[in-house]
C-alpha positions as CSV (number, residue, x, y, z in Angstrom):
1,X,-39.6,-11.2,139.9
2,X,-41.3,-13.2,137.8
3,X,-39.8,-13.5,134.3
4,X,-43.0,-13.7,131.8
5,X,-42.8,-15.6,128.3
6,X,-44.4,-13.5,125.7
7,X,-45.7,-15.5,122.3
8,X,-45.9,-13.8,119.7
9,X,-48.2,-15.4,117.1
10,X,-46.4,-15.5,113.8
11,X,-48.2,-15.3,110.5
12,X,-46.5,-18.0,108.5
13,X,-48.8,-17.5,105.0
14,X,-46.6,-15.6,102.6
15,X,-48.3,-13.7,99.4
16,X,-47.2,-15.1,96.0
17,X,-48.1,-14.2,93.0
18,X,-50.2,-16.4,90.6
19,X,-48.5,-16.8,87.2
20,X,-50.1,-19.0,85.1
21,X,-52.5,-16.8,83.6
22,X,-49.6,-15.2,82.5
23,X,-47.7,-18.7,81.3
24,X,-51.0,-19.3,79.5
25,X,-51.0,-16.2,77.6
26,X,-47.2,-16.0,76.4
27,X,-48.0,-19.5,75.1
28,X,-51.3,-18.3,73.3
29,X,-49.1,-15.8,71.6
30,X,-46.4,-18.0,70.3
31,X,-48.5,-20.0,69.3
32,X,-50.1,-17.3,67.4
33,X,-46.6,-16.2,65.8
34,X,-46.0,-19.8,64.5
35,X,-49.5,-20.4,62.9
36,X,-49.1,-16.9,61.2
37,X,-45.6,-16.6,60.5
38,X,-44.7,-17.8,56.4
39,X,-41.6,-19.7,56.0
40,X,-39.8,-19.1,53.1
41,X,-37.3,-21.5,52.0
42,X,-33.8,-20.2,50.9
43,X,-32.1,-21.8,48.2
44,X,-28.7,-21.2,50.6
45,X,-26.1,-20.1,48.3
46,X,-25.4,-16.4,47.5
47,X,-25.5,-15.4,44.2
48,X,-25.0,-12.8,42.7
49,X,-28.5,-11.9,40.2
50,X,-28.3,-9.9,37.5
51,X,-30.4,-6.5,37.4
52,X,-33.5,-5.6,35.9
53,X,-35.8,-3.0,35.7
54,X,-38.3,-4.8,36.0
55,X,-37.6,-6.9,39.3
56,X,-40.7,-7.5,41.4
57,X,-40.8,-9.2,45.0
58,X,-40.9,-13.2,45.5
59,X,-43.9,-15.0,45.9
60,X,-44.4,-16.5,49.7
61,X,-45.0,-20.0,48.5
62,X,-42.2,-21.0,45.5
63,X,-39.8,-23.3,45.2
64,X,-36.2,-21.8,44.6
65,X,-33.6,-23.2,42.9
66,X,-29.9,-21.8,43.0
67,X,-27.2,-21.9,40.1
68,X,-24.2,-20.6,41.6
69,X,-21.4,-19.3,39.5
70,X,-19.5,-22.6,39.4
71,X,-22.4,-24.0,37.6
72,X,-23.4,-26.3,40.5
73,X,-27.5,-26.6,41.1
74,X,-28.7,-26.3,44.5
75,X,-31.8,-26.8,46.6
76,X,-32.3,-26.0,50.1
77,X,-28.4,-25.8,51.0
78,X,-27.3,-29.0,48.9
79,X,-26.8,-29.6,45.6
80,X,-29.1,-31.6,43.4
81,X,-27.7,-30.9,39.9
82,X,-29.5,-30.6,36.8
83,X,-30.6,-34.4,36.7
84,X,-32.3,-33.3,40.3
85,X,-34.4,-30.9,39.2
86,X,-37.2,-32.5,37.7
87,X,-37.5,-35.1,41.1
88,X,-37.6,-32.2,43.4
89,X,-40.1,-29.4,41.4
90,X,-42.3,-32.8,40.8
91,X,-42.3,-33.6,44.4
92,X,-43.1,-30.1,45.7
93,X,-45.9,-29.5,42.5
94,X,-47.7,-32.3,44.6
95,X,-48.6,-30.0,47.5
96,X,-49.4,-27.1,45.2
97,X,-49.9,-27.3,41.1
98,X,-49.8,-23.7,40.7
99,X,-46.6,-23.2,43.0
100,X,-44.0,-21.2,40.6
101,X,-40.3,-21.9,40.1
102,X,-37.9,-19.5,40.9
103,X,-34.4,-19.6,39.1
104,X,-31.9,-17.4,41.1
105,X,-29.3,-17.8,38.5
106,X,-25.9,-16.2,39.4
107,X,-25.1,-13.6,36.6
108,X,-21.7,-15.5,35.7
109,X,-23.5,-18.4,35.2
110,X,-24.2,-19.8,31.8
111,X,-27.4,-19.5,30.2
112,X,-26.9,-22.9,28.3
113,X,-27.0,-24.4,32.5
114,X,-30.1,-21.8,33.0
115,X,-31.9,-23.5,29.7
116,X,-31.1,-26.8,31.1
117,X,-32.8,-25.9,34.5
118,X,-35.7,-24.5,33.2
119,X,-36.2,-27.4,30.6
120,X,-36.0,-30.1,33.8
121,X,-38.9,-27.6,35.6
122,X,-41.0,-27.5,32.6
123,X,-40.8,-31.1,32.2
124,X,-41.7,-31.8,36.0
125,X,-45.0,-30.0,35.4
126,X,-44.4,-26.3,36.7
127,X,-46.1,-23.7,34.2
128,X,-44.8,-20.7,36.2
129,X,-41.0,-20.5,35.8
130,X,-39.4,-17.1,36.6
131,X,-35.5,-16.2,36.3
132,X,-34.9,-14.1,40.0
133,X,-33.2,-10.5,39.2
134,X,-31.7,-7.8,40.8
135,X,-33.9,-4.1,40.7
136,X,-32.2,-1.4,39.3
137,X,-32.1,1.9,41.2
Protein backbone atom coordinates (compact mmCIF):
# COMPACT_ATOMS: atom_id res chain seq x y z
CA UNK A 1 0.00 0.00 0.00
CA UNK A 2 0.72 3.17 -0.99
CA UNK A 3 1.02 5.65 1.87
CA UNK A 4 -0.61 9.12 0.42
CA UNK A 5 0.56 12.64 1.80
CA UNK A 6 -2.45 14.77 2.32
CA UNK A 7 -1.83 18.90 2.39
CA UNK A 8 -3.88 20.56 4.04
CA UNK A 9 -3.90 24.27 2.92
CA UNK A 10 -3.62 26.35 5.98
CA UNK A 11 -5.13 29.81 6.24
CA UNK A 12 -2.37 31.87 7.78
CA UNK A 13 -4.47 35.51 7.77
CA UNK A 14 -5.56 36.02 11.29
CA UNK A 15 -8.61 38.72 12.01
CA UNK A 16 -7.45 41.70 14.24
CA UNK A 17 -9.18 44.31 15.18
CA UNK A 18 -8.55 47.95 14.04
CA UNK A 19 -8.09 50.33 16.92
CA UNK A 20 -7.14 53.52 16.03
CA UNK A 21 -10.38 54.94 15.45
CA UNK A 22 -10.79 54.18 18.90
CA UNK A 23 -7.08 55.75 19.93
CA UNK A 24 -8.24 58.73 17.95
CA UNK A 25 -11.38 59.26 19.88
CA UNK A 26 -10.10 58.80 23.55
CA UNK A 27 -7.58 61.47 22.52
CA UNK A 28 -10.37 63.81 21.08
CA UNK A 29 -11.96 63.50 24.38
CA UNK A 30 -9.04 64.32 26.62
CA UNK A 31 -8.38 66.71 24.74
CA UNK A 32 -11.84 68.05 25.24
CA UNK A 33 -11.51 67.68 29.22
CA UNK A 34 -8.28 69.75 29.28
CA UNK A 35 -9.55 72.76 27.04
CA UNK A 36 -12.82 72.78 29.29
CA UNK A 37 -11.68 71.97 32.54
CA UNK A 38 -10.96 75.55 34.88
CA UNK A 39 -7.96 75.37 37.07
CA UNK A 40 -8.30 76.92 40.21
CA UNK A 41 -5.30 77.79 42.00
CA UNK A 42 -5.08 76.86 45.81
CA UNK A 43 -3.43 79.13 48.00
CA UNK A 44 -2.04 75.56 49.87
CA UNK A 45 -2.30 76.16 53.41
CA UNK A 46 -5.43 75.23 55.52
CA UNK A 47 -6.94 77.66 57.34
CA UNK A 48 -9.30 77.87 59.24
CA UNK A 49 -11.99 81.00 57.87
CA UNK A 50 -14.20 82.58 60.01
CA UNK A 51 -18.14 82.22 59.29
CA UNK A 52 -20.58 84.38 57.78
CA UNK A 53 -23.84 84.49 56.73
CA UNK A 54 -23.25 85.84 54.00
CA UNK A 55 -20.55 83.55 52.37
CA UNK A 56 -20.97 83.11 48.64
CA UNK A 57 -18.90 80.74 46.25
CA UNK A 58 -15.32 81.69 44.73
CA UNK A 59 -14.98 83.17 41.55
CA UNK A 60 -13.14 80.62 38.81
CA UNK A 61 -10.54 83.13 37.92
CA UNK A 62 -8.99 85.03 41.35
CA UNK A 63 -5.93 85.18 42.75
CA UNK A 64 -5.81 83.72 46.44
CA UNK A 65 -3.76 84.68 49.03
CA UNK A 66 -3.40 82.63 52.43
CA UNK A 67 -2.64 84.17 55.94
CA UNK A 68 -2.26 81.31 58.13
CA UNK A 69 -2.57 81.48 61.85
CA UNK A 70 1.10 82.09 62.42
CA UNK A 71 0.85 85.27 60.52
CA UNK A 72 3.00 83.91 57.55
CA UNK A 73 1.51 85.11 53.88
CA UNK A 74 1.42 82.55 51.26
CA UNK A 75 0.81 82.15 47.55
CA UNK A 76 0.54 79.05 45.68
CA UNK A 77 2.22 76.71 48.46
CA UNK A 78 5.15 79.17 49.46
CA UNK A 79 5.35 82.02 51.30
CA UNK A 80 5.74 85.54 49.93
CA UNK A 81 5.09 87.77 52.99
CA UNK A 82 3.49 90.98 53.18
CA UNK A 83 6.37 92.79 51.13
CA UNK A 84 5.32 90.01 48.28
CA UNK A 85 2.10 90.91 47.84
CA UNK A 86 1.97 93.78 45.80
CA UNK A 87 4.85 91.92 43.14
CA UNK A 88 2.58 88.99 42.78
CA UNK A 89 -1.31 90.65 42.56
CA UNK A 90 0.64 93.27 40.02
CA UNK A 91 1.99 90.47 38.03
CA UNK A 92 -1.26 88.40 37.83
CA UNK A 93 -3.55 91.97 37.24
CA UNK A 94 -1.44 91.89 33.85
CA UNK A 95 -3.36 88.97 32.44
CA UNK A 96 -6.72 90.14 33.74
CA UNK A 97 -7.50 93.97 35.33
CA UNK A 98 -10.64 92.89 36.70
CA UNK A 99 -9.27 89.54 38.31
CA UNK A 100 -10.40 89.94 42.18
CA UNK A 101 -8.32 89.17 45.31
CA UNK A 102 -9.21 86.69 47.56
CA UNK A 103 -7.98 86.93 51.29
CA UNK A 104 -8.45 83.55 53.06
CA UNK A 105 -7.45 84.83 56.32
CA UNK A 106 -7.30 82.27 59.16
CA UNK A 107 -9.73 83.40 61.99
CA UNK A 108 -6.70 83.56 64.58
CA UNK A 109 -5.00 85.75 62.46
CA UNK A 110 -4.63 89.39 63.15
CA UNK A 111 -6.64 91.86 61.41
CA UNK A 112 -3.70 94.52 61.71
CA UNK A 113 -1.65 91.43 59.15
CA UNK A 114 -5.27 91.32 57.17
CA UNK A 115 -5.08 95.37 56.80
CA UNK A 116 -1.55 95.08 55.71
CA UNK A 117 -2.51 92.50 52.96
CA UNK A 118 -5.22 94.19 51.67
CA UNK A 119 -3.37 97.68 51.68
CA UNK A 120 -0.30 95.82 49.41
CA UNK A 121 -3.41 94.52 46.98
CA UNK A 122 -4.95 97.82 46.77
CA UNK A 123 -1.69 99.41 46.03
CA UNK A 124 -0.84 96.73 43.19
CA UNK A 125 -3.98 97.84 41.28
CA UNK A 126 -6.75 95.20 42.30
CA UNK A 127 -10.22 97.07 42.87
CA UNK A 128 -11.97 93.86 43.89
CA UNK A 129 -10.56 92.66 47.21
CA UNK A 130 -12.75 90.14 49.23
CA UNK A 131 -11.89 88.56 52.77
CA UNK A 132 -12.90 84.38 52.13
CA UNK A 133 -15.47 83.15 54.93
CA UNK A 134 -16.95 80.34 56.20
CA UNK A 135 -21.22 79.89 55.54
CA UNK A 136 -23.10 79.48 58.45
CA UNK A 137 -25.60 76.66 58.62
Amino acid sequence: MKQRRLLYATNTQTEEINVSPLIDIVFILLIFFIVTTVFVEETGVEVQRPQAASASDLEKESILIAITAEGKVVYGGREIGVRGVRGVVRRLMKQDDEMPVIVQADKAASIDLYTQVHDEAALAGATRINLATQHTR
